[in-house]
C-alpha positions in Angstrom: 23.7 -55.5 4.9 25.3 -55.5 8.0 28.7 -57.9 8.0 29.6 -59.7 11.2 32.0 -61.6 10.1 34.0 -63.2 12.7 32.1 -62.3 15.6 31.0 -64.5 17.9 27.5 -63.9 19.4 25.3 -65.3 22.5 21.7 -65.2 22.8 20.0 -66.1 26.0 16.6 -67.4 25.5 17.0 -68.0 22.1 14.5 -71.1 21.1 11.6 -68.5 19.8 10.0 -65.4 18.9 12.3 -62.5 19.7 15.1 -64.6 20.8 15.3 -66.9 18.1 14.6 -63.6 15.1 17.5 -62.3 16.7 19.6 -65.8 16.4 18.7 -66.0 12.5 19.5 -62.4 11.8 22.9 -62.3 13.4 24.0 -65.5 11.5 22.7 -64.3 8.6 25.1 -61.0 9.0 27.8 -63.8 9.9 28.1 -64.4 13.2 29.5 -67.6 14.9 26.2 -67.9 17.2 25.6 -69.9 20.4 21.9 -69.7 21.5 20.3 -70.5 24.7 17.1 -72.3 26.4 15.8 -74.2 29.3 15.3 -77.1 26.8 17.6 -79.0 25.6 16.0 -80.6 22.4 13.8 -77.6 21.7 17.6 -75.7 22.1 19.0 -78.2 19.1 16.3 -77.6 17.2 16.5 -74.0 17.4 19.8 -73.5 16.8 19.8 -76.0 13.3 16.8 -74.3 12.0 18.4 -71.0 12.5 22.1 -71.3 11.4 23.7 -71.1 14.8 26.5 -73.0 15.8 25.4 -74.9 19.0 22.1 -74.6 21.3 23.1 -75.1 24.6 20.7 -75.1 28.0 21.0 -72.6 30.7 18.3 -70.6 33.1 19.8 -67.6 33.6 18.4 -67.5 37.4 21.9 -69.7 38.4 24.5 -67.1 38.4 27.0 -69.9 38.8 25.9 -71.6 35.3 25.6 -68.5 33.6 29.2 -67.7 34.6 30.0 -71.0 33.6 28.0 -71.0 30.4 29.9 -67.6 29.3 33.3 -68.7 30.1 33.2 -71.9 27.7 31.4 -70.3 25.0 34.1 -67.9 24.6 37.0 -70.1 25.5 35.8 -72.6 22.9 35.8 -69.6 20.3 38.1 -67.8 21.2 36.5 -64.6 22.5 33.3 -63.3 22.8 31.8 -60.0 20.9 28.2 -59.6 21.4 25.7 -61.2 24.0 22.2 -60.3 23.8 20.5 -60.7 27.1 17.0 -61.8 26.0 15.4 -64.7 28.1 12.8 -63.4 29.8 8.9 -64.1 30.9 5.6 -62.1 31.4 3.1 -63.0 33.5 -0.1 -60.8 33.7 -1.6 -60.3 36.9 -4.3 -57.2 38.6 -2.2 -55.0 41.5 -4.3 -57.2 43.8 -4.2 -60.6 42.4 -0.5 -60.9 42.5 1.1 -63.3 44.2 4.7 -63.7 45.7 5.7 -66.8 43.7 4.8 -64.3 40.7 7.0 -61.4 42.1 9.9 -64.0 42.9 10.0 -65.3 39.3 9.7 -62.2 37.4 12.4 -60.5 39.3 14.3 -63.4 39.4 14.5 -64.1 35.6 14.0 -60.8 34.6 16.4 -58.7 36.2 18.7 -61.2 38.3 18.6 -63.2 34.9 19.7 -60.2 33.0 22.5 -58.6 35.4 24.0 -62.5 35.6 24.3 -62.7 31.7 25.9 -58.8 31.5 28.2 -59.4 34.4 29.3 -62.6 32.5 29.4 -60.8 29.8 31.5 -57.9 31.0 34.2 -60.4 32.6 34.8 -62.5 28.8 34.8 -59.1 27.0 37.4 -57.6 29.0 40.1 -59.8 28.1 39.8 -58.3 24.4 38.7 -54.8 25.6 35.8 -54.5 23.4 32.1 -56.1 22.9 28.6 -55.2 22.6 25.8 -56.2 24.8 22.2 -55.9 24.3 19.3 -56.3 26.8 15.4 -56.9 26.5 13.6 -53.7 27.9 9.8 -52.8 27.4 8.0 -50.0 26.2 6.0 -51.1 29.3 9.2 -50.7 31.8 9.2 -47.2 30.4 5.5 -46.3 30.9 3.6 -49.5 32.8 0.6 -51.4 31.9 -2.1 -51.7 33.9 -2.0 -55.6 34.9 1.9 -55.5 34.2 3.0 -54.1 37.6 5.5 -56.5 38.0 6.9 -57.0 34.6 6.5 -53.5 34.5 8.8 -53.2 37.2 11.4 -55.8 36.0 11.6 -53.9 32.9 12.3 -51.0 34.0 15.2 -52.8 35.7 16.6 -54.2 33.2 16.6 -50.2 31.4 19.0 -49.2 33.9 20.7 -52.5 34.3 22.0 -51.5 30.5 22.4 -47.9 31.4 24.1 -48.1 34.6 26.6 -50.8 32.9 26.9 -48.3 29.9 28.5 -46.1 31.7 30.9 -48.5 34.0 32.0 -50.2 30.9 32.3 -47.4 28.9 36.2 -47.2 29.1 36.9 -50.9 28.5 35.7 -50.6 25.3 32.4 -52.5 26.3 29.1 -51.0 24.5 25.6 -51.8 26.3 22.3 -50.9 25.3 18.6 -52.0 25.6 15.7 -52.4 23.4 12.3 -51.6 23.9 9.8 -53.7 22.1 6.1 -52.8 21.9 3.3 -55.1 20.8 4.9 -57.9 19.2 3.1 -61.0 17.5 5.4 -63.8 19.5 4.4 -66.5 21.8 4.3 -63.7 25.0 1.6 -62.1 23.4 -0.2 -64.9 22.1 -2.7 -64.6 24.4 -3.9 -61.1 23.5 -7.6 -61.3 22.2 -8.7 -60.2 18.8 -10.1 -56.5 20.6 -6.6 -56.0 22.5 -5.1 -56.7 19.6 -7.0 -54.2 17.0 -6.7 -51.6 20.1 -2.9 -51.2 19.8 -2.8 -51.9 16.3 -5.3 -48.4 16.1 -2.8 -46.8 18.4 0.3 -47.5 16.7 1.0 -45.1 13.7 2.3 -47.8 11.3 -0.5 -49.6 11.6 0.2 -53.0 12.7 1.8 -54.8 15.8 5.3 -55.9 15.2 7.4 -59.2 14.4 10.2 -60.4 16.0 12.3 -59.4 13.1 11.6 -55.4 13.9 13.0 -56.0 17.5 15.4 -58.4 16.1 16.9 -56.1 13.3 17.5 -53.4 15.5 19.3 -55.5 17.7 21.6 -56.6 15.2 22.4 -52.9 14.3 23.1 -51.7 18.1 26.0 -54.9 17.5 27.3 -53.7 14.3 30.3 -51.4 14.0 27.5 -49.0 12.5 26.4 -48.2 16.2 29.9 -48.1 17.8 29.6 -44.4 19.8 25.6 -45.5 20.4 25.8 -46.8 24.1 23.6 -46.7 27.2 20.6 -46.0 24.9 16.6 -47.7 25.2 15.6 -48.1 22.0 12.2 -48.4 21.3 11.0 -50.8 18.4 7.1 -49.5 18.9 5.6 -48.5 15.6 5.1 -45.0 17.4 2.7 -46.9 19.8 4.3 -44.3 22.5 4.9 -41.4 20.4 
């Protein structure tokens, strides 16, 4: 099993489904974990049901808190080795039923969310010349959804957010990558009816949608010293769904 002993770890939106899978694994592998939400109880409760060591509340839209945020997680610790960028939201809407207060909080949680959490991330991990990073993408960013235009578009974003910072952050010693979930049972797709769901389940080669622990194992692996030339990569945790 992968050891990460003595690391410490951030993960934004960490209260459920993706988030908090990812949480639970990297403790498990034994990590020092801070987890984030916009709730402050549900953020508690998170963060004792999954072995982390505090549950704190941020929205990663206020560049000022995030920065914040960052700083006294890894001053209180010590440093700061791996932040997984997950916080996030999907909201469906037809190319000509979308509205500007959808456009404006996609984008701004999405990708200004994600780009304040790695340039936080970047300035902590600097001091020790090393860390990984890991954002949320979308099999969707990569090749769209009809009805997903704009989270479409923010995912996309945040694809080259982790590429572009890849290769800026390459010589520090800084590794950044992206995954790329496809159907996966957690609260975002909740809403999927019985037919959508049996429709991707058909298309995907393995034969079933995905858990949060898929996405969240494969996060823990692009951390681990097992991935340490892998940077600047979108991995896709699919089931083949886009083969």
């Amino acid at each position: 099993m992968t050891d990460l002993s003595g690391r410490v770890a951030l993960v934004t939106g960490g209260t459920r489904g993706i988030g908090l899978a990812t949480v639970r694994a990297l403790a498990e592998a034994g990590a020092t974990v801070v987890l984030t939400g916009r709730d402050e109880a549900r953020a508690k409760e998170a963060a004792s049901a999954a072995g982390a060591a505090a549950g704190l509340v941020l929205d990663v839209t206020d560049a000022k808190a995030v920065s914040s945020l960052v700083r006294s997680v890894a001053k209180e610790h010590g440093k700061l080795d791996i932040v997984v960028a997950n916080a996030g939201i999907m909201q469906d809407a037809l190319l000509g039923m979308i509205k500007e207060e959808l456009v404006d909080t996609t984008l701004s949680t999405n990708v200004a969310g994600t780009l304040h959490t790695v340039q936080a991330a970047a300035r902590a991990m600097m001091r020790k010349k090393t860390g990984s990073i890991v954002v949320l993408a979308s099999i969707v960013g990569e090749y769209g959804s009809a009805g997903q235009t704009v989270y479409a578009a923010s995912k996309a974003a945040v694809a080259n957010i982790a590429r572009s910072a890849a290769k800026e952050l390459g010589r520090s010693g800084i590794r950044v990558n992206a995954v790329a979930p496809g159907v996966i049972e957690t609260d975002l797709t909740a809403g999927l009816s019985e037919d959508a769901k049996a429709e991707n389940t058909g298309k995907t080669p393995l034969g079933r949608l995905g858990r949060a622990e898929d996405v969240a194992n494969a996060i823990r692996f692009l951390v681990s010293d097992e991935a340490s030339f892998i940077t600047g990569q979108v991995l896709g945790v699919d089931g083949g769904l886009v083969l």
